[in-house]
MDTraj code that builds the backbone (N, CA, C; nanometers):
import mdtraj as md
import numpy as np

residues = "UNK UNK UNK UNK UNK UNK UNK UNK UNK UNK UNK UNK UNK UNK UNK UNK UNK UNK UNK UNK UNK UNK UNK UNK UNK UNK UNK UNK UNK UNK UNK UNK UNK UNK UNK UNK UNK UNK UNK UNK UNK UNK UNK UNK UNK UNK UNK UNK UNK UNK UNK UNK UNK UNK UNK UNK UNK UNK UNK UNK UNK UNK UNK UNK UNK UNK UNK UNK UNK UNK UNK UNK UNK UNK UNK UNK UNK UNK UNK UNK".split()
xyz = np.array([
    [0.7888, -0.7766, 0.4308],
    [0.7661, -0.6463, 0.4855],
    [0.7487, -0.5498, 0.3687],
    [0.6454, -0.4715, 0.3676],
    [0.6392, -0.3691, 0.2857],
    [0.6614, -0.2584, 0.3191],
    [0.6928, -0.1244, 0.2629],
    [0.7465, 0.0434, 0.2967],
    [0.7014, 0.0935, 0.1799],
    [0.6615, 0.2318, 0.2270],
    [0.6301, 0.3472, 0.1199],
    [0.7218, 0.4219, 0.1184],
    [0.7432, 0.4659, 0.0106],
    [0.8232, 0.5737, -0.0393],
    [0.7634, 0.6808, -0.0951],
    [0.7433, 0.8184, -0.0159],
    [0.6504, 0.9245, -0.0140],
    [0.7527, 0.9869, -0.1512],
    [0.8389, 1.0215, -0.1619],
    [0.8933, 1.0844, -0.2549],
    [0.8580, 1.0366, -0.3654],
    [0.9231, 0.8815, -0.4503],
    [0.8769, 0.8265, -0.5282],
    [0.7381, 0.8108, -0.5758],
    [0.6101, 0.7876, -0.4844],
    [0.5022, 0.7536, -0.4870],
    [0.5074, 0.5860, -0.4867],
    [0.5773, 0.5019, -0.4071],
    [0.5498, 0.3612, -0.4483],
    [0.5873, 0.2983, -0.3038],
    [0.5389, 0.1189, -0.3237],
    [0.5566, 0.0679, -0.1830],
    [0.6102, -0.0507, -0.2512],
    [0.7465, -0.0944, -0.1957],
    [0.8279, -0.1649, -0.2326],
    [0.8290, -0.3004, -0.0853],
    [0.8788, -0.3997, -0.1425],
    [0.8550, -0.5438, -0.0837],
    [0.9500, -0.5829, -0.0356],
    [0.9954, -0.5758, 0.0802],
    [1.0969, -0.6428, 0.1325],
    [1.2076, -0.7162, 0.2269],
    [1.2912, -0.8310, 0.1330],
    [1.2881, -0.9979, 0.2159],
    [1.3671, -0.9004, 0.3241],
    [1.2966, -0.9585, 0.4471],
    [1.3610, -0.9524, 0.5924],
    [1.4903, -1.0346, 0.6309],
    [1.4875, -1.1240, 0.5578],
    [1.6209, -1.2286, 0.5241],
    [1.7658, -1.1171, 0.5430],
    [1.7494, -1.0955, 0.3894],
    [1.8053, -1.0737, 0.3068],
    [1.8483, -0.8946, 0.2747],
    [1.6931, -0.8105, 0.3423],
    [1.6936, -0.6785, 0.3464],
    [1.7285, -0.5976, 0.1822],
    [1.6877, -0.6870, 0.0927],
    [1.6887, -0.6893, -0.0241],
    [1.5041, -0.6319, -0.0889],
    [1.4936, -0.5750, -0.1824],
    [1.3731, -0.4757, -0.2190],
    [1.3566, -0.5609, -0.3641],
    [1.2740, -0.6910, -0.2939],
    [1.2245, -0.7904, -0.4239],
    [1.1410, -0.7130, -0.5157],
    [1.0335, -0.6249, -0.4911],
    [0.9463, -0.5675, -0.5778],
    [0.8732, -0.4695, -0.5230],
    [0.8629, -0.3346, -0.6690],
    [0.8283, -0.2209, -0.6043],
    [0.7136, -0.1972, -0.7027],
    [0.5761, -0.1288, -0.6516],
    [0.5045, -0.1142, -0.7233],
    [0.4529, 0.0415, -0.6845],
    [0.4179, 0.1038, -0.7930],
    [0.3913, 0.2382, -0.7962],
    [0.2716, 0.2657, -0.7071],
    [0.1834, 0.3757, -0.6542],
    [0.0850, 0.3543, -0.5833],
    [0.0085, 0.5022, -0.6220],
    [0.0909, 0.6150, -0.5896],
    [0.0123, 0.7105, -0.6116],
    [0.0749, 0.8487, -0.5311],
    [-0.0013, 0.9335, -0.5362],
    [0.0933, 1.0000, -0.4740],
    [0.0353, 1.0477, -0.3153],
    [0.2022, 1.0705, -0.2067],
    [0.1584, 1.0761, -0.0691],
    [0.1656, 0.9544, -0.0035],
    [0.1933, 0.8368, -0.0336],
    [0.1645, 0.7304, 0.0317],
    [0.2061, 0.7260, 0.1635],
    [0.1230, 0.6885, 0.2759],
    [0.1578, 0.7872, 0.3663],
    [0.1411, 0.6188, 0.5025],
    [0.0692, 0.5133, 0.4534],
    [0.0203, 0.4115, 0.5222],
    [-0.0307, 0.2544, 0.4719],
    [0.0024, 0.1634, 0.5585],
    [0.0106, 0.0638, 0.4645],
    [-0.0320, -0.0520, 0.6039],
    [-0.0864, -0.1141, 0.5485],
    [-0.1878, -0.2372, 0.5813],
    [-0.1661, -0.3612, 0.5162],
    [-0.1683, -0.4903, 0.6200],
    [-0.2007, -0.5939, 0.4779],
    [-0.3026, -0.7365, 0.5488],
    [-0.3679, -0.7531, 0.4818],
    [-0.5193, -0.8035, 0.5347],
    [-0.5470, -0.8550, 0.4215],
    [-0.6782, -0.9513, 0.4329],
    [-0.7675, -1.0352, 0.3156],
    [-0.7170, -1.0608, 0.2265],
    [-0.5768, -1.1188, 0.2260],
    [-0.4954, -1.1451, 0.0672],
    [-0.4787, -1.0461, 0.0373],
    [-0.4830, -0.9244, 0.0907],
    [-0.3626, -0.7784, 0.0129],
    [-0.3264, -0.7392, 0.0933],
    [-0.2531, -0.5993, 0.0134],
    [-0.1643, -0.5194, 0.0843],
    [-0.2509, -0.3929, 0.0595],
    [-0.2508, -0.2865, 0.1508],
    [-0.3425, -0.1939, 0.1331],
    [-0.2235, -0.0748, 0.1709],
    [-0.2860, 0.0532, 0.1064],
    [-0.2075, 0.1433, 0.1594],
    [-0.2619, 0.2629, 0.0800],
    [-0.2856, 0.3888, 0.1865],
    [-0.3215, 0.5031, 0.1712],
    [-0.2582, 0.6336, 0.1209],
    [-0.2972, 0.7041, 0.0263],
    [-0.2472, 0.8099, -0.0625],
    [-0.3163, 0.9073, -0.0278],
    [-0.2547, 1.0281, 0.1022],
    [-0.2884, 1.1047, 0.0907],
    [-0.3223, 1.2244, 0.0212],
    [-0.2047, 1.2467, -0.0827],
    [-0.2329, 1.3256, -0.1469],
    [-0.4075, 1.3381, -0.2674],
    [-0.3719, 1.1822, -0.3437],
    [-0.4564, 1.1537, -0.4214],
    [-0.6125, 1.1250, -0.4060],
    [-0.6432, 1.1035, -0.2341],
    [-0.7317, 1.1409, -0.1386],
    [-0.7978, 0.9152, -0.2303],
    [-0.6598, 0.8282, -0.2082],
    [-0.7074, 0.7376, -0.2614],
    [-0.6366, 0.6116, -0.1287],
    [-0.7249, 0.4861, -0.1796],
    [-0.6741, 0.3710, -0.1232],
    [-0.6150, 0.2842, -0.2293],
    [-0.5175, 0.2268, -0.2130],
    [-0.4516, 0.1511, -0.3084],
    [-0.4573, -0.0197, -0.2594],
    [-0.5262, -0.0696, -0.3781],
    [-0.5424, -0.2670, -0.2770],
    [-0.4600, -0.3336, -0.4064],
    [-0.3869, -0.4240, -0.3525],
    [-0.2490, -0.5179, -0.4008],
    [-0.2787, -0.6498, -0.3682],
    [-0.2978, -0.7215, -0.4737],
    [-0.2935, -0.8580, -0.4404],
    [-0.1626, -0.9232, -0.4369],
    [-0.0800, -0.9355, -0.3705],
    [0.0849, -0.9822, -0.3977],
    [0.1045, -1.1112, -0.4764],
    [0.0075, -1.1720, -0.4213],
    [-0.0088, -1.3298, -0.5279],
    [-0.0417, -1.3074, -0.7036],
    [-0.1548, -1.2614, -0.7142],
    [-0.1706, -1.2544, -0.8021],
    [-0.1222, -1.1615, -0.8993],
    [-0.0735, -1.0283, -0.8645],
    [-0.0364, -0.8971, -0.9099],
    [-0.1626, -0.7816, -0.9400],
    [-0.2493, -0.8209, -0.9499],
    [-0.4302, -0.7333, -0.9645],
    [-0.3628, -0.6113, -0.8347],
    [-0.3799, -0.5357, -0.8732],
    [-0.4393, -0.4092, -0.8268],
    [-0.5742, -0.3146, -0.8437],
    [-0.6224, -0.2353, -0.7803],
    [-0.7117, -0.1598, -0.8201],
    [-0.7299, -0.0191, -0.6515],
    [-0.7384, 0.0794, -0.7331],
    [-0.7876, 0.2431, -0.6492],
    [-0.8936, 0.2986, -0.6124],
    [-0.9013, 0.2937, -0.4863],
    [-1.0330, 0.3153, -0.4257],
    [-1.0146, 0.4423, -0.3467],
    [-1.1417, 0.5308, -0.4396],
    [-1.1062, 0.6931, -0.3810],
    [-1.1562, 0.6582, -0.1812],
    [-1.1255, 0.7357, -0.1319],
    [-1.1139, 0.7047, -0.0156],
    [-1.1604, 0.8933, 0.0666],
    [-1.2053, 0.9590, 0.0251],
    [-1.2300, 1.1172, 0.0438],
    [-1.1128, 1.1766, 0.0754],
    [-1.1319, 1.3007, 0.1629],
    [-0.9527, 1.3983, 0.1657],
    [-0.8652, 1.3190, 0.2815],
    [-0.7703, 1.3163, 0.1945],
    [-0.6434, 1.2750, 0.2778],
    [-0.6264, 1.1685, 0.3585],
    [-0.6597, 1.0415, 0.2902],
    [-0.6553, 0.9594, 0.3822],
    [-0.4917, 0.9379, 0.4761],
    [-0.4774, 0.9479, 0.6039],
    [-0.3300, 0.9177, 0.6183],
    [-0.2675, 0.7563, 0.6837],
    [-0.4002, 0.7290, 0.7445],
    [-0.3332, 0.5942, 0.7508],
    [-0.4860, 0.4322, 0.7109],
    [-0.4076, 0.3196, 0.6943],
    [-0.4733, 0.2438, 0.6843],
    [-0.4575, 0.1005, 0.7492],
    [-0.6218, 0.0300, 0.8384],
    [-0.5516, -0.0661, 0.9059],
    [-0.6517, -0.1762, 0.8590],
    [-0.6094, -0.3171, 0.8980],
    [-0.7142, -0.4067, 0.8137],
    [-0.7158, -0.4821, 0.9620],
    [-0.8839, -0.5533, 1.0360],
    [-0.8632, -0.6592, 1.1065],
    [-1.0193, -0.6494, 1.1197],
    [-1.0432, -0.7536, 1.1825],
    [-1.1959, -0.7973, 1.2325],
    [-1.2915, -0.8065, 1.1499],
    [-1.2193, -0.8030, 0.9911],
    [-1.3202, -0.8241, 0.9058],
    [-1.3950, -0.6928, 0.8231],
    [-1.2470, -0.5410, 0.8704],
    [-1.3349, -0.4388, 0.8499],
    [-1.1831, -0.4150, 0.7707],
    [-1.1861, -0.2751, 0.7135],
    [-1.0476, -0.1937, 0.6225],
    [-1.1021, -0.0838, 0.7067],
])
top = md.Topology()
chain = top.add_chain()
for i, resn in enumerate(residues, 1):
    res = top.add_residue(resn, chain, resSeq=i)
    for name in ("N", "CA", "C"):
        top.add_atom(name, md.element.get_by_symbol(name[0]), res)
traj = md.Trajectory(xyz[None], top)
């Protein structure tokens, strides 16, 4: 399970087991929505008017401006 943390700016990973916060990665600021589809984790920065894509396997990231304010993000049917 993943969560954003709007204050911090980051979306942290974690075991449902255990309810333990295996890994947190920075994102941007506003993070406001979060997705996870095609081998990532996706999640939207409103403030930064950006999309943030996470490969959890591999660790690759990369920021995709996304115009004003994106607030949420969903992944299925082959679309983001």
């Amino acid at each position: 399970m993943w969560v954003a943390n709007g204050l911090r700016g980051t979306v942290s990973r974690i075991d449902p087991e255990s309810n333990a916060v295996v890994r947190t990665v920075q994102v941007g600021n506003g993070p406001s929505g979060i997705a996870a589809g095609f081998g990532s984790v996706w999640e939207a920065n409103r403030d930064d008017h950006t999309v943030f894509e996470m490969d959890p396997r591999r660790g690759e990231t990369r920021t995709i401006a996304a115009g004003y304010g994106p607030l949420d993000v969903v992944a299925g049917l082959g679309a983001l």
